[in-house]
VOVONU-314016 format. One record per residue (C-alpha): residue number from 1; z, y, x. Coordinates in steps of 0.5 Angstrom, whole numbers. Layout:
BEGIN
+-----+-------+-------+-------+
!   i !    zz !    yy !    xx !
+-----+-------+-------+-------+
! NUM !     Z !     Y !     X !
...
+-----+-------+-------+-------+
This chain:
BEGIN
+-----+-------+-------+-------+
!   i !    zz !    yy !    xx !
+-----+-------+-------+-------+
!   1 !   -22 !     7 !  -315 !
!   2 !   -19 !     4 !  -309 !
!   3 !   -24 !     2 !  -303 !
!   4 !   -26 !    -5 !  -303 !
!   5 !   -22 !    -9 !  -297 !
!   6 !   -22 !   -17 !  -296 !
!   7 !   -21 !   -23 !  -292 !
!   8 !   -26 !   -29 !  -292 !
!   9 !   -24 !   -35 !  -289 !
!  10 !   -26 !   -43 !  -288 !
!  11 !   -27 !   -49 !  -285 !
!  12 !   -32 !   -48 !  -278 !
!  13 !   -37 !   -53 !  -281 !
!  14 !   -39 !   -55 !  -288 !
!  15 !   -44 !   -61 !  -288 !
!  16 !   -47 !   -62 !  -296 !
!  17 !   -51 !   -67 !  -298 !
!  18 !   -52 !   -74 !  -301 !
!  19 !   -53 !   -79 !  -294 !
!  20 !   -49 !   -74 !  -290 !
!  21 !   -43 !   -80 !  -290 !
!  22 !   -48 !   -83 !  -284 !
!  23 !   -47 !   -77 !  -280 !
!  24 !   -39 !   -77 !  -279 !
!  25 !   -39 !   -81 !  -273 !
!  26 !   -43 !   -77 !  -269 !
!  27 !   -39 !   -71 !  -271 !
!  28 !   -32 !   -74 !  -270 !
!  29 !   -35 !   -76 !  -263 !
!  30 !   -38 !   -69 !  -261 !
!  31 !   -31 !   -66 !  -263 !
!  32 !   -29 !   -69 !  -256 !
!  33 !   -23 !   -75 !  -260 !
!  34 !   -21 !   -81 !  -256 !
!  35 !   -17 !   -84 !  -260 !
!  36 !   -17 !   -83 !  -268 !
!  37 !   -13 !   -83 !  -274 !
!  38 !   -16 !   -85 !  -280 !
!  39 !   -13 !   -82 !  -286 !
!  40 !   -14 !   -86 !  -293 !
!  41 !   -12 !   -87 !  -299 !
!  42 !   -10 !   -93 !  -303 !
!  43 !   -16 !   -95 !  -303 !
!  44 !   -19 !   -96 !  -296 !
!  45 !   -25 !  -100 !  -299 !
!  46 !   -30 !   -93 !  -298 !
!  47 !   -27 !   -93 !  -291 !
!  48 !   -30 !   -99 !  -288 !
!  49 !   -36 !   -97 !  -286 !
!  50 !   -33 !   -91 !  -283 !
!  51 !   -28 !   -94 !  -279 !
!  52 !   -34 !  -100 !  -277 !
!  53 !   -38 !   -94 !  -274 !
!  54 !   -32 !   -90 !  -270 !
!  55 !   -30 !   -97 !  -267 !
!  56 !   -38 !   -98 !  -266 !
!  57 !   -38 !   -91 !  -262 !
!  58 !   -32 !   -94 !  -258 !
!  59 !   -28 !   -90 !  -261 !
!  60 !   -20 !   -94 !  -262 !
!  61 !   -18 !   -92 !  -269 !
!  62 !   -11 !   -92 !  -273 !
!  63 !   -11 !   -92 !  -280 !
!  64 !    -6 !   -89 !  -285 !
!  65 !    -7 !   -90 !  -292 !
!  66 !    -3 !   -85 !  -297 !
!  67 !    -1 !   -89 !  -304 !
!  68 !     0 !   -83 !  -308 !
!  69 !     1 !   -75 !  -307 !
!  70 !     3 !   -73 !  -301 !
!  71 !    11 !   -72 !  -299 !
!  72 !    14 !   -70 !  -294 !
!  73 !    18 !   -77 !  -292 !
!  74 !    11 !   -79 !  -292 !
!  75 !     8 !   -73 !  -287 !
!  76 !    14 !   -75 !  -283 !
!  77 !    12 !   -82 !  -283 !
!  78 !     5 !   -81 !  -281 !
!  79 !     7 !   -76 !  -275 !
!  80 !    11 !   -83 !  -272 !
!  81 !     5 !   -86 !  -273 !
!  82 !     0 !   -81 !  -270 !
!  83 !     5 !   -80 !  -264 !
!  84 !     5 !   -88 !  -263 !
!  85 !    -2 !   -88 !  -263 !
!  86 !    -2 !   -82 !  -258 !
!  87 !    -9 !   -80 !  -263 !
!  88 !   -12 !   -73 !  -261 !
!  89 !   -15 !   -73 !  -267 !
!  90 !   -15 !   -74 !  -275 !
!  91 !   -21 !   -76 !  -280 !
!  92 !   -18 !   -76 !  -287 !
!  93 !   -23 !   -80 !  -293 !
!  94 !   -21 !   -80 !  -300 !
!  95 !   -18 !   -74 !  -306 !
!  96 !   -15 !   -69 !  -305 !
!  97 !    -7 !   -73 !  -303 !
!  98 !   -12 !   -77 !  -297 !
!  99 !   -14 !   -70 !  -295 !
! 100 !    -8 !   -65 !  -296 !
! 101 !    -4 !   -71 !  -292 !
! 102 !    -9 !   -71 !  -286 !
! 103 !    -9 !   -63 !  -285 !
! 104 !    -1 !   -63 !  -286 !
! 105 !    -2 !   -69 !  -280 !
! 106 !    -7 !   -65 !  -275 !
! 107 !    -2 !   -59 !  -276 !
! 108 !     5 !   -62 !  -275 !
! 109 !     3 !   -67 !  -270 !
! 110 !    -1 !   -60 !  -265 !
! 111 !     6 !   -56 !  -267 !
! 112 !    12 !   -61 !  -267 !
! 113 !    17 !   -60 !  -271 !
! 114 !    19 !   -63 !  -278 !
! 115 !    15 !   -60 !  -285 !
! 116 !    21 !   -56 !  -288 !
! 117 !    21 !   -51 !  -281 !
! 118 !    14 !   -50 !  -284 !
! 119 !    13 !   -51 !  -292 !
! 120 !    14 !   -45 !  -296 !
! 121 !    18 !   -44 !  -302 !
! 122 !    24 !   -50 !  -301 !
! 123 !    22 !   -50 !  -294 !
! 124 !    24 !   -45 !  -288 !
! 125 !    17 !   -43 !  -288 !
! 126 !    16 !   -41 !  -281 !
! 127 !     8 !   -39 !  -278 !
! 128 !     5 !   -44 !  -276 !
! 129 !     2 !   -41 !  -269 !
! 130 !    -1 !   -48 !  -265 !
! 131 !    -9 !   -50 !  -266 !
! 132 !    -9 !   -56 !  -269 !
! 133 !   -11 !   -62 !  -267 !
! 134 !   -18 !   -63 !  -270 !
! 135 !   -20 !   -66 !  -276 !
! 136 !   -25 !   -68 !  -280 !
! 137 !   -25 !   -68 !  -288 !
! 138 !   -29 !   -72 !  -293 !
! 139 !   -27 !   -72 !  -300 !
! 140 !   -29 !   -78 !  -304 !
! 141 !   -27 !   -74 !  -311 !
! 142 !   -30 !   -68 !  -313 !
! 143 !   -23 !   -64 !  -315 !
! 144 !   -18 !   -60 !  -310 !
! 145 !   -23 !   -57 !  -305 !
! 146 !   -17 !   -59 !  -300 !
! 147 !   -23 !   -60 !  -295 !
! 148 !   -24 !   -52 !  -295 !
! 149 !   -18 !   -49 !  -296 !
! 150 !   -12 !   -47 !  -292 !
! 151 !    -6 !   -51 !  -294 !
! 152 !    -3 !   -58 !  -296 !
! 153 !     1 !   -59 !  -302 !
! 154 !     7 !   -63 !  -300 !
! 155 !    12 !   -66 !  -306 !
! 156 !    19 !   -67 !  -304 !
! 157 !    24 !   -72 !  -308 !
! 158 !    29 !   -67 !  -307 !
! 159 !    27 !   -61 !  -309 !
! 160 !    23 !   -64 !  -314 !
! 161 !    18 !   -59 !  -314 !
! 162 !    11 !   -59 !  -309 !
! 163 !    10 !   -53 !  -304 !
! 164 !     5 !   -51 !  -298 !
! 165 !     5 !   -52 !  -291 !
! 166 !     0 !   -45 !  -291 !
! 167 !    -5 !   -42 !  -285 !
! 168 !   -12 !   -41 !  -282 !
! 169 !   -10 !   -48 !  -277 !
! 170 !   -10 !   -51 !  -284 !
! 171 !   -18 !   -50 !  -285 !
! 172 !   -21 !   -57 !  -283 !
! 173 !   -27 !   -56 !  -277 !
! 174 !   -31 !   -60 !  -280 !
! 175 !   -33 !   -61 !  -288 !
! 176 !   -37 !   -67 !  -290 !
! 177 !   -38 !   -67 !  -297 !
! 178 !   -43 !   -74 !  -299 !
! 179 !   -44 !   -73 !  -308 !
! 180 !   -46 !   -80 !  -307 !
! 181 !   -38 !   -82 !  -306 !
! 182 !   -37 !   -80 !  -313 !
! 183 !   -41 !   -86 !  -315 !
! 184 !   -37 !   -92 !  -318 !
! 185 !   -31 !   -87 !  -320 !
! 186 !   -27 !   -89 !  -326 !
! 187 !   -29 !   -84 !  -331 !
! 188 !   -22 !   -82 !  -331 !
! 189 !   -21 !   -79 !  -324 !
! 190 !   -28 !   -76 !  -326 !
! 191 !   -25 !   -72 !  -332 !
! 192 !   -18 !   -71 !  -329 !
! 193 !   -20 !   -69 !  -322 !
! 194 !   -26 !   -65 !  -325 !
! 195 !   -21 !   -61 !  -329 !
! 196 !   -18 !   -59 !  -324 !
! 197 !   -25 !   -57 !  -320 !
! 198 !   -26 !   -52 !  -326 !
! 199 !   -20 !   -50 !  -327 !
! 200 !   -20 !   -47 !  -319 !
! 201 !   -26 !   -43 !  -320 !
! 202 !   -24 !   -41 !  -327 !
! 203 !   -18 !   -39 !  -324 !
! 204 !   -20 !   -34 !  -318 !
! 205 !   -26 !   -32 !  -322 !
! 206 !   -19 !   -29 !  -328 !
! 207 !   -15 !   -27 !  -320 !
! 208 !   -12 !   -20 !  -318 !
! 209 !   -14 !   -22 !  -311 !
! 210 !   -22 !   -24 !  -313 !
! 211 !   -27 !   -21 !  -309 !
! 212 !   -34 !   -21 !  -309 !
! 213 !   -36 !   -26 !  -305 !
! 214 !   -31 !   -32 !  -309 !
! 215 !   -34 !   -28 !  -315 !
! 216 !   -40 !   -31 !  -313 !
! 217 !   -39 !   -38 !  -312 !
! 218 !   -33 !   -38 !  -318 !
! 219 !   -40 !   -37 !  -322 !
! 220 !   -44 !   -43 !  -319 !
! 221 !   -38 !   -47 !  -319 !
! 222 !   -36 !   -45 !  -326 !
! 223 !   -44 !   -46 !  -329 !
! 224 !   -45 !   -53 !  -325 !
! 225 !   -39 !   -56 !  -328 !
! 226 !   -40 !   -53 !  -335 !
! 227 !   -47 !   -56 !  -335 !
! 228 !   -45 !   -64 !  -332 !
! 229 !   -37 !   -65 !  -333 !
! 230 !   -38 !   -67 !  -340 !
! 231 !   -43 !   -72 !  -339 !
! 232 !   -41 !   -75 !  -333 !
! 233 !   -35 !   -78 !  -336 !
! 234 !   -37 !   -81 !  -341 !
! 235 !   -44 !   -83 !  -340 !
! 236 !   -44 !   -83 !  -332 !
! 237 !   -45 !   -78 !  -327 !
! 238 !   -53 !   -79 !  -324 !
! 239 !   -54 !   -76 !  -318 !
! 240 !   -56 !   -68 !  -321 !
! 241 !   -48 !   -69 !  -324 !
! 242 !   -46 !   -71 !  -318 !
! 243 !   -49 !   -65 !  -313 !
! 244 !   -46 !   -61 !  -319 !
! 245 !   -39 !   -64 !  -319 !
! 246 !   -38 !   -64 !  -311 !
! 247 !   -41 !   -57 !  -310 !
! 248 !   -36 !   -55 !  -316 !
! 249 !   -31 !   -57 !  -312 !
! 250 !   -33 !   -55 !  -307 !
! 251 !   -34 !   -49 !  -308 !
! 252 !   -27 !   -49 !  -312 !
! 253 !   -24 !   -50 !  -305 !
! 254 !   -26 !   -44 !  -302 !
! 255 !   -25 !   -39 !  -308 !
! 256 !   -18 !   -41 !  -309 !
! 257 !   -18 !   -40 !  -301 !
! 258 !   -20 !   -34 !  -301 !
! 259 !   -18 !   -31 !  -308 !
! 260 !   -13 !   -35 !  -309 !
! 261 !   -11 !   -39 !  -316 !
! 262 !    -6 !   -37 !  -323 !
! 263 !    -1 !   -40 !  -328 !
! 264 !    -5 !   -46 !  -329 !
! 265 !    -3 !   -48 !  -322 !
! 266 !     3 !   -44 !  -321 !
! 267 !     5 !   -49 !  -327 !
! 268 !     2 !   -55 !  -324 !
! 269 !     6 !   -55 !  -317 !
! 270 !    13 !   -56 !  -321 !
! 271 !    10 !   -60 !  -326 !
! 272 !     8 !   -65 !  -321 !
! 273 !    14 !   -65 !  -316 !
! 274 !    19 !   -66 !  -323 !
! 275 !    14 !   -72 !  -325 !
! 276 !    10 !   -77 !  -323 !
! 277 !     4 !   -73 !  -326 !
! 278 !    -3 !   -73 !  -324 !
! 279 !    -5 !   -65 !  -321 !
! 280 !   -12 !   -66 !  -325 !
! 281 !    -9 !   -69 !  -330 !
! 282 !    -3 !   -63 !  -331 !
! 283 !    -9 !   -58 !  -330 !
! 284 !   -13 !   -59 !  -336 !
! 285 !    -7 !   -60 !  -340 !
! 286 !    -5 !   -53 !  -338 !
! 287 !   -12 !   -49 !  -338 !
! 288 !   -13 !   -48 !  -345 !
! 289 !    -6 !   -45 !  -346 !
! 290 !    -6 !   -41 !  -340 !
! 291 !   -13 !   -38 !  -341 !
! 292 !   -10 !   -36 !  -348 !
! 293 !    -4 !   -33 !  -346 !
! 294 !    -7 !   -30 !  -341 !
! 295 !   -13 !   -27 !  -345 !
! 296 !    -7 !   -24 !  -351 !
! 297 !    -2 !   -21 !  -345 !
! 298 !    -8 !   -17 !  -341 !
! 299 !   -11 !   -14 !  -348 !
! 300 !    -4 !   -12 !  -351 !
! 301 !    -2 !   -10 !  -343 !
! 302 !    -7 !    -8 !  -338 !
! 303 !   -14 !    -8 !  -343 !
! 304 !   -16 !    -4 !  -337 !
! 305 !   -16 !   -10 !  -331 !
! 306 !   -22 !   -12 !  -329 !
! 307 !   -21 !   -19 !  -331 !
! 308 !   -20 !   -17 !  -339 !
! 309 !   -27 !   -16 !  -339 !
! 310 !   -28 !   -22 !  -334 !
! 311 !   -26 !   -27 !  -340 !
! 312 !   -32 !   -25 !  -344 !
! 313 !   -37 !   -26 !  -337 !
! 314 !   -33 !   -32 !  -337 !
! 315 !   -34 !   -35 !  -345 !
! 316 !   -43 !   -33 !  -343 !
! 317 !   -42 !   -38 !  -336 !
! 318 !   -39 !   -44 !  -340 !
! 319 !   -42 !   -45 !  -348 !
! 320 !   -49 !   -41 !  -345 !
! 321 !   -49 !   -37 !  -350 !
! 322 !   -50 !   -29 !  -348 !
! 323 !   -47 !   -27 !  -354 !
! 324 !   -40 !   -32 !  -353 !
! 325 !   -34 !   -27 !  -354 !
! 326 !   -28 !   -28 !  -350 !
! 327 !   -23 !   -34 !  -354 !
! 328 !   -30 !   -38 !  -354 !
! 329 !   -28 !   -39 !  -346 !
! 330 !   -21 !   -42 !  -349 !
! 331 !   -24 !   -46 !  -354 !
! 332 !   -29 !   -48 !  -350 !
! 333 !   -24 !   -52 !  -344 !
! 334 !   -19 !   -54 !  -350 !
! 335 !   -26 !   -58 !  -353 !
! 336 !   -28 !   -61 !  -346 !
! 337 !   -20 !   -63 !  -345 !
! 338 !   -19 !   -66 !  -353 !
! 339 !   -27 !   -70 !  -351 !
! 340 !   -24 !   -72 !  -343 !
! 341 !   -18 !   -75 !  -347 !
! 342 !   -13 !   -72 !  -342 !
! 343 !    -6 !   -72 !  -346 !
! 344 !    -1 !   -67 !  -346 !
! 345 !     5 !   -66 !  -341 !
! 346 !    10 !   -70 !  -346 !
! 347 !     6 !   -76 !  -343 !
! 348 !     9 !   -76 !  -336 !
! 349 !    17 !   -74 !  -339 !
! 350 !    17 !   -67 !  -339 !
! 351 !    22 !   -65 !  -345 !
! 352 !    24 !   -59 !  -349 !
! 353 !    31 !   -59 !  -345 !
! 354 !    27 !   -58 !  -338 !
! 355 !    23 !   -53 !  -341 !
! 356 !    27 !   -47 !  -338 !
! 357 !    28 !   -51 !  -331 !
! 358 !    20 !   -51 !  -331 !
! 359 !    19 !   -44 !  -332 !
! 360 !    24 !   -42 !  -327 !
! 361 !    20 !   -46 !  -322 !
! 362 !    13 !   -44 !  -324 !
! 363 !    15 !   -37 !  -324 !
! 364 !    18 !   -38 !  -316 !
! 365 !    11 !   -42 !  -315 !
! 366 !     7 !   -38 !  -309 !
! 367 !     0 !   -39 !  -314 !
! 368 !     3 !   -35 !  -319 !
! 369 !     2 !   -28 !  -315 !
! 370 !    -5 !   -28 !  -316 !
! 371 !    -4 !   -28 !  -324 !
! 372 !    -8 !   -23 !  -327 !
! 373 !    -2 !   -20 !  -329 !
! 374 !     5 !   -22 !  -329 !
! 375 !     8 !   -26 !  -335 !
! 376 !    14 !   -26 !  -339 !
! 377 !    19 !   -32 !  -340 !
! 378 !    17 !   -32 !  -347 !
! 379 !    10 !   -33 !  -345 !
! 380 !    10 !   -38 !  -339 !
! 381 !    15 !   -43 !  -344 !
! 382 !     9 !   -41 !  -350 !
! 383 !     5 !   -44 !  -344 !
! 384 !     9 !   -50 !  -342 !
! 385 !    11 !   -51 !  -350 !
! 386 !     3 !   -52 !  -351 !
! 387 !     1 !   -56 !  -345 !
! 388 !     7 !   -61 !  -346 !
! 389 !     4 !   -62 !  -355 !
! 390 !    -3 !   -63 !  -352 !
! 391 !    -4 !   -57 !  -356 !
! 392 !    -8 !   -51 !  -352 !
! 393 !   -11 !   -46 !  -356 !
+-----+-------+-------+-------+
């Protein structure tokens, strides 16, 4: 057995709990800002009272909103914006493209330079070596965990793929997560940001870079959100469901920061640049195949990886049931996905013609390193021909 070594790494601060929203300002202010930019997404509505208080502490305040998923031209146009403003520092409310945009912004704005001498994959990838400028993360879905994660994921029109701006800079110095700003949330956004939450406890839990601290946290996350996702979307989440869904996240943010993530994810980055795609939506649609696959190729390739008997522990953690074999994990999250309705990859305009493009891109994905093992191209196609149908398992 080889000696156990890890890194473990998050933001300098997390503040959790319901109310918490009311101790922004002060937070903002004692991280020394002058002048802030507010970054939301399309709906500012959440942000007023935020953006009230702020100015009611005297502190100017520029807001930005992001209408979709992060891009490159649009990091790009906030840089203009925060440099106009001549803002020191960075506040970002909203899901996970507010957040990925706010890091991207504080990041770029202390480095200078454009986002491709930085983004991996079809970038130059260079280090990014500047403290950022501060910056304050408060998500209002309960989905990516960007609040505690080391990179933002950026689209790019002309690649047609998503790649990371990656680094410790990235980690926000503040993380506040209020479960009450989950109240109101469609029951869409509930089941596909959720998803996505599950699947980034799910998937370091399963990874070849797991370690005993995202151990930890995987399991709670994985337990509280088998235990309320369910019935948050289609009842509504009162306020236990809600504390499980944002801690989910929350702790799906810091496995997957620490441990990294799989083929689900390795997936959903190409899928997500290729179409107008929502990343929960792409995540649940492919969880169910990939755990399958995944399960098949470690048994009839590597029984003796520690995640092949981590399926088992896995199936106990979702159904409950201490006598759960390993395929009841994958029948269990393609149960959950068929009662949250999120349809296949066909919706979105992935065909047959574009399989061997999205394979080809998943396969370059930087998630894909941390995949239990490595898959062959017949089983990343039966992946992607699954999760296209609708059909995962």
């Amino acid at each position: 057995m080889s000696p156990l070594a890890f890194e473990f790494a998050t933001a300098t601060r997390i503040v959790f709990g319901p109310g918490k929203l009311s101790e922004a300002p002060g937070l903002v202010r004692a991280l020394g800002i002058q002048r802030v930019l507010l970054v939301t997404g399309k709906s500012s509505t959440r942000a007023r009272g935020l953006l009230a208080a702020l100015e009611g502490l005297g502190l100017p305040v520029r807001t930005f909103r992001v209408d979709g998923e992060p891009t490159v031209e649009l990091v790009r146009e906030g840089l203009s914006v925060l440099a106009e403003s001549r803002c020191d520092g960075v506040v970002a409310m909203g899901g996970g493209s507010a957040l990925d945009t706010g890091k991207a912004l504080a990041a770029l704005a202390a480095q200078g330079g454009d986002p491709l001498d930085y983004l991996e994959v079809i970038g130059r990838g260079q280090a990014l070596t500047r403290p950022s400028l501060p910056f304050v993360a408060i998500p209002t879905t309960a989905g990516t965990g960007s609040e505690v994660t080391r990179n933002a994921v950026l689209g790019s029109k002309q690649a047609q793929v998503k790649a990371s701006l990656r680094g410790p800079q990235l980690l926000p110095r503040v993380a506040l997560v209020d479960p009450d700003l989950l109240m109101g949330a469609p029951p869409q956004v509930l089941a596909c940001s959720g998803m996505d939450a599950l699947s980034q406890v799910i998937e370091p839990f399963l990874s070849a870079r797991a370690n005993p601290i995202t151990d930890a946290l995987a399991r709670e996350g994985i337990r509280r959100s088998a235990r309320s996702l369910r019935d948050a979307v289609l009842s509504g989440p009162d306020a236990e469901a809600r504390e499980d869904l944002a801690l989910a996240s929350l702790l799906g943010g810091l496995c997957l920061a620490n441990a990294g993530l799989g083929a689900v994810h390795g997936f959903a980055a190409p899928v997500g640049g290729m179409f107008d795609a929502p990343h929960g939506a792409v995540c649940a649609a492919l969880l169910p195949s990939v755990l399958d696959v995944n399960l098949r190729a470690l048994r009839a390739r590597a029984p003796e990886h520690p995640a092949t008997p981590r399926f088992r522990e896995l199936a106990v953690l979702l159904t409950g049931r201490e006598e759960a074999r390993a395929e009841d994990a994958v029948a269990w999250v393609e149960s959950l996905r068929e009662a949250l309705r999120i349809p296949g990859l066909a919706t979105y305009g992935m065909t047959t013609e574009r399989l061997g493009e999205l394979v080809s891109k998943a396969r370059a994905a930087s998630s894909m390193k941390a995949n239990p093992l490595v898959l062959t191209d017949a089983e990343l196609t039966e992946i992607a021909t699954r999760a296209m149908a609708g059909t995962g398992a």
